[in-house]
Structures are given as structure tokens and as C-alpha cells.
C-alpha positions in Angstrom: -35.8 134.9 -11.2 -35.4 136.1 -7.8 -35.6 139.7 -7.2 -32.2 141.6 -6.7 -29.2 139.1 -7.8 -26.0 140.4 -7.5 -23.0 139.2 -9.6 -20.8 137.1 -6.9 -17.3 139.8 -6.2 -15.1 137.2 -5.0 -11.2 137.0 -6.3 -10.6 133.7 -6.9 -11.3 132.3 -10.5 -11.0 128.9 -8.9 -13.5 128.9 -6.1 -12.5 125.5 -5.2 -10.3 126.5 -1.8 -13.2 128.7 -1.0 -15.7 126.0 -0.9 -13.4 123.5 1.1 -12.5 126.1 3.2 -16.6 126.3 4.0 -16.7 122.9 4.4 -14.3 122.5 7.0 -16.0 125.1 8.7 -18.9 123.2 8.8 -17.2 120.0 9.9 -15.8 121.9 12.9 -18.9 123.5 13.8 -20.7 120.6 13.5 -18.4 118.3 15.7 -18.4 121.3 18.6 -22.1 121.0 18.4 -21.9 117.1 18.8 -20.5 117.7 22.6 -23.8 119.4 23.4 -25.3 116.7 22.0 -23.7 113.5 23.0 -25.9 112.8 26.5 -29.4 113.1 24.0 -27.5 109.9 22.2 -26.0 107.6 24.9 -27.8 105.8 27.5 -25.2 104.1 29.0 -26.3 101.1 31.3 -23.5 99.7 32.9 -24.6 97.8 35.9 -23.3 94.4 33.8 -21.8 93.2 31.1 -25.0 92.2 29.4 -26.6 95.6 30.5 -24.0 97.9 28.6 -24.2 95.9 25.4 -27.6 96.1 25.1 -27.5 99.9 26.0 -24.9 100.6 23.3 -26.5 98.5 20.3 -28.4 101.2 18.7 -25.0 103.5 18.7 -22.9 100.4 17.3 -25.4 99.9 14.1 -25.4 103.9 14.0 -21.8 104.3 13.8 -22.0 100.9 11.0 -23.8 103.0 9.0 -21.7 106.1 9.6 -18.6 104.5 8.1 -20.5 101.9 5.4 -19.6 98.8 7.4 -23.1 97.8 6.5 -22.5 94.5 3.9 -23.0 90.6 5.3 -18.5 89.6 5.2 -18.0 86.4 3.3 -17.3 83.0 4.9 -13.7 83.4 7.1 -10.6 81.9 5.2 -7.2 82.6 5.3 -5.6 81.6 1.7 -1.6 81.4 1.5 0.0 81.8 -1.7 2.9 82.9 -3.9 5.4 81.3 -6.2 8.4 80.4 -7.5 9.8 84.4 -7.1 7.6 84.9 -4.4 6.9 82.0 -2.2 4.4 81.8 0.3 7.0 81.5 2.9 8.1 85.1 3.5 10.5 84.7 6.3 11.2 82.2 9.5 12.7 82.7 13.0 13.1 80.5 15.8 9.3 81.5 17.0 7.2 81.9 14.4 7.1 82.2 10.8 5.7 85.0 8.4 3.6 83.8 5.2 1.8 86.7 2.7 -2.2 85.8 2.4 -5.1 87.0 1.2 -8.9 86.7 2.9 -12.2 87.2 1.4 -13.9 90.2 3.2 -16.9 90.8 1.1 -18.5 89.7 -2.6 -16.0 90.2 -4.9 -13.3 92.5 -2.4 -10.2 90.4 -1.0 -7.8 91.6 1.9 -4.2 90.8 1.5 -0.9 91.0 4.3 0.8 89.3 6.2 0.1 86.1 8.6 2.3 85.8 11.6 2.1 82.6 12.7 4.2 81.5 15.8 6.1 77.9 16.2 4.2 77.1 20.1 1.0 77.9 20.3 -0.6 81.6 20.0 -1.2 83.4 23.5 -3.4 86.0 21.8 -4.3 86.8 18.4 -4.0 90.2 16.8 -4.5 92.2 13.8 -1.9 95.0 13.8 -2.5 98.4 11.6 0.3 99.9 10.6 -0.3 103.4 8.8 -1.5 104.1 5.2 1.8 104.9 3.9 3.5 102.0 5.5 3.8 98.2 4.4 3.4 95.0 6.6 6.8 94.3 5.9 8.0 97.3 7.4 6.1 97.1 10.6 7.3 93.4 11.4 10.7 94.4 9.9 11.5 92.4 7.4 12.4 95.8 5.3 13.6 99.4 6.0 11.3 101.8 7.2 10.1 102.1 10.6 12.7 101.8 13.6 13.4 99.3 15.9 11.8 100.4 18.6 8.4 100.9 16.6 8.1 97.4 15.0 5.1 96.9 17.0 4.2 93.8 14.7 7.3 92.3 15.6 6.8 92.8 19.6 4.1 90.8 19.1 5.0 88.2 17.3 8.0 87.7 19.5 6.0 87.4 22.7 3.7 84.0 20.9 1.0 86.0 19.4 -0.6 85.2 16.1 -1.1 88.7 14.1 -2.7 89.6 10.5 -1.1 92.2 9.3 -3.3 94.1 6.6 -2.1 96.0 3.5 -3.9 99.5 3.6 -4.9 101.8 1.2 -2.1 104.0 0.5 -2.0 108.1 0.0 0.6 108.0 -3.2 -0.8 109.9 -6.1 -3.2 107.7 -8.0 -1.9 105.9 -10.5 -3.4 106.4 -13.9 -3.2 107.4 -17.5 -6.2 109.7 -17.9 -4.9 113.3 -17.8 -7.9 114.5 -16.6 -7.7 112.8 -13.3 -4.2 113.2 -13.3 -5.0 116.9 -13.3 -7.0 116.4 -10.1 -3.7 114.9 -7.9 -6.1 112.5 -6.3 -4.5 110.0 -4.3 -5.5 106.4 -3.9 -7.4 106.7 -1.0 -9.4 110.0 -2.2 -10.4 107.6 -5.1 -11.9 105.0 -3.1 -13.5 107.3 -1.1 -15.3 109.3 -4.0 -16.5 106.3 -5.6 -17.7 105.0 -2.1 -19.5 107.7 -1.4 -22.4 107.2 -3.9 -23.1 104.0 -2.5 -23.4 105.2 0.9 -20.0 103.5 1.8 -16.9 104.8 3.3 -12.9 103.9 2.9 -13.1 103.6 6.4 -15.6 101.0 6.3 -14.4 99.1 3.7 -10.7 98.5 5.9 -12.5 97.9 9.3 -14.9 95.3 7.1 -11.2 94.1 6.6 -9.9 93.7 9.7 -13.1 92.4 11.3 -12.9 89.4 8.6 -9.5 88.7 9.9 -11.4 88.5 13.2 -13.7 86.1 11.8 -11.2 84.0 11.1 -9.5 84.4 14.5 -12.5 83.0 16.5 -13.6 80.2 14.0 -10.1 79.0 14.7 -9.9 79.6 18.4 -13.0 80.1 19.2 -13.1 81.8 22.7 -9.7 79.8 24.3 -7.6 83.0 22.5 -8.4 86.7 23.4 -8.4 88.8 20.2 -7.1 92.5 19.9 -6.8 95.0 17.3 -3.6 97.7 17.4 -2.5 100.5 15.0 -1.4 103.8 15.1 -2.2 106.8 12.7 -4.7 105.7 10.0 -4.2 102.4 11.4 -5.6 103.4 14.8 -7.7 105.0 14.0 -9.0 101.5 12.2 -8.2 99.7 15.6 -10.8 101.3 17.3 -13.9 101.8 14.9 -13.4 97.8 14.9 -12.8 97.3 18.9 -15.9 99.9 18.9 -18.1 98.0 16.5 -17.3 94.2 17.5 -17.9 93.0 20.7 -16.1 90.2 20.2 -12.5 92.2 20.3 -11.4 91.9 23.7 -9.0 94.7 23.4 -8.3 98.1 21.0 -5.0 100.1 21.1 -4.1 103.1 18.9 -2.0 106.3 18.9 -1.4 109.0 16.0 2.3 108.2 16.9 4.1 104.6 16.1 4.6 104.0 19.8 1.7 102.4 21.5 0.0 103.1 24.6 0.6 100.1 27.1 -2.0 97.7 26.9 -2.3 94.1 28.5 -4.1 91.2 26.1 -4.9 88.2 27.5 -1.1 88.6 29.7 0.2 89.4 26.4 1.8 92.8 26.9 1.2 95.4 23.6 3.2 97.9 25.0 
């Protein structure tokens, strides 16, 4: 035994708040430390194109293996389905129509959302975010929820662009019929995130991986002849720009914590 233990005199009989509120301490002193920091990390080279890519490749596979985006993605397809109460066939204007799919995304781990697909063809091909509490349908506004103004998905699809809208992980209470973790209040997301953790993955990683096999699927269609963009806000912009960040092949990334995107230009496609 060590010499001179002392019993711990703290208040609390659940120390639980104390030991989150040390780790967010550490989480703050650690990212003010990463300021001083950043120049050791980044050797920028941008005298070309080519130049800056190959200057940055180390960071990309770091910040890969930051979030768990680390797994091969599975072969790009885009699978419509649905039945008799739910067909395929959400919804149809005079520009595009609006079919639920699903897309493989790793071994064993499906994506599912909505496929936007407009009547002429597509001047740009996006994959909108909305936020974790929100639904596909809600962004393109085929149900109440988000304003007008904010239908982002929508504004897209009305100016010819194809967009893949994902379903995201949501922050409701988890859903479950073991006490114990109902004890816990651990939403959804928490969940995924626990379990992830011990196998050196990430939530995070696991949507980008996601949205970044919706962008496979993009550029086998298109190839290059369609730029590509990724757009969200809150959770789902936050997901726009790890996967503008990590893919080169993204030609543009826009996010905001707030529904009302910054202007951006795609491919003369304003997101704005």
C-alpha cells in the first residue's frame, strides 16, 4: 500500500458529474493546446493542385483514423424498394421524383434515405445532411417539420440536382426493454458510440463511411461529367465536412450549426 491514503471527502455519492465534469476539462484543455500545435502538424504545399494533396495525405489518413472511417466500403449500389403500403415511389413533381433506398456501405451495415432523382438530367449531384433529430422527409418537405425556407433538400432538387438524402442516427432515448439500460437514459447515438468505441470506431465514422458510399455511387454513375457536394447543417454538417475533408473527390462541402446554409456555388448549381 502506499504510504499516507486519505479517505476521498467529496459530497457527491454519485461521482459520476464529477468525473465528466473532469473530462470536459481535459477535452478543453486539450483542444486549446492543439492551436499551439497545429503548425508541428501541417505542411501545407500549395503551389498546385497536385502539390497540396500530396502535402495533406498524412493528415487525411490521421483524421480516418480519428473518426474510425478506417474499413474497405462495399461495391456502390443504389437498391430501391418498398411495397404495397409503402411503395418505392415516395412522391413526384414535374422535375424530379423522390424514391426511399437503401446502399450497402460496409460488410454487413446498410444506409437507407431518400433518392432524389430529377426528370432532365442532373447538374450536380449531392448528398444533403439534415440533423440527427430530423427525417429526409422533412428536409425535402414531403412532411411537417422544418420550414419552408430551410428545405435545403428541396432547393436542390428544384434547381436539377440529384441528392441522397441519408437517415441519421437519432438522439431519442434508446429504445429497449432492459431496465438496467433504461436506467442509464442512453440515447441512440450514445449507444452506437459506446459499442464503437472498443473497436476503435466512431459514430462519426460510421455516417461519413455513409455518405462517402453514396459518393461512390455518384461517380460510378457520372463519373467526372457531374461535380459532387456534400451539405448539412448541425450534426449533418458537421458530417458534410469530415467527408468534403477526407475525399478528394468532393468538389464542394457546405455546413452551418443553423438550417440556413452558407452560399455556396456547385458546378453553377447554387446551394444557397
Amino acid at each position: 500500500m502506499l504510504p499516507g491514503p486519505k479517505a476521498l471527502d467529496w459530497p457527491e455519492e454519485d461521482l459520476s458529474s464529477r468525473l465528466m465534469d473532469g473530462a470536459h476539462q481535459f477535452a478543453e484543455r486539450k483542444i486549446a493546446e492543439a492551436a499551439r500545435w497545429r503548425n508541428e502538424y501541417w505542411k501545407i504545399d500549395a503551389t498546385s493542385r497536385e502539390t497540396y494533396e500530396a502535402s495533406i495525405t498524412e493528415n487525411r489518413q490521421k483524421l480516418r483514423e480519428i473518426i474510425g472511417a478506417v474499413d474497405p466500403r462495399s461495391a456502390p449500389r443504389m437498391e430501391r424498394y418498398g411495397d404495397d403500403a409503402c411503395p418505392a415511389l415516395v412522391a413526384e413533381t414535374s422535375g424530379y421524383r423522390v424514391h426511399q433506398v437503401r446502399w450497402p456501405v460496409l460488410e454487413g451495415v446498410f444506409a437507407e434515405g431518400l433518392l432524389v432523382q430529377p426528370k432532365q438530367s442532373a447538374v450536380a449531384s449531392v448528398v444533403a445532411l439534415p440533423d440527427a433529430d430530423q427525417t429526409p422527409e422533412q428536409l425535402l418537405g414531403l412532411t411537417p417539420g422544418i420550414d419552408a425556407a430551410n428545405q435545403f433538400a428541396r432547393r436542390l432538387a428544384e434547381q436539377g440536382c440529384e441528392v441522397v438524402i441519408p437517415v441519421l442516427v437519432q438522439r431519442t432515448l434508446l429504445d429497449t426493454p432492459d431496465k438496467q439500460i433504461q436506467n442509464t437514459r442512453q440515447t441512440s447515438r450514445e449507444w452506437i458510440y459506446r459499442q464503437a468505441f472498443h473497436m476503435g470506431r466512431h459514430i462519426i465514422g460510421y455516417e461519413v463511411q455513409k455518405v462517402l458510399a453514396a459518393v461512390d455511387w455518384f461517380r460510378q454513375r457520372h463519373g467526372d461529367s457531374v461535380p459532387v457536394g456534400v451539405a448539412g447543417h448541425a450534426e449533418g454538417g458537421l458530417l458534410a465536412f469530415y467527408a468534403a475533408a477526407l475525399d478528394p473527390r468532393v468538389d464542394a462541402g457546405v455546413g452551418q450549426r443553423s438550417l440556413r446554409l452558407a452560399p455556396a456555388r456547385l458546378g453553377g448549381t447554387n446551394l444557397s
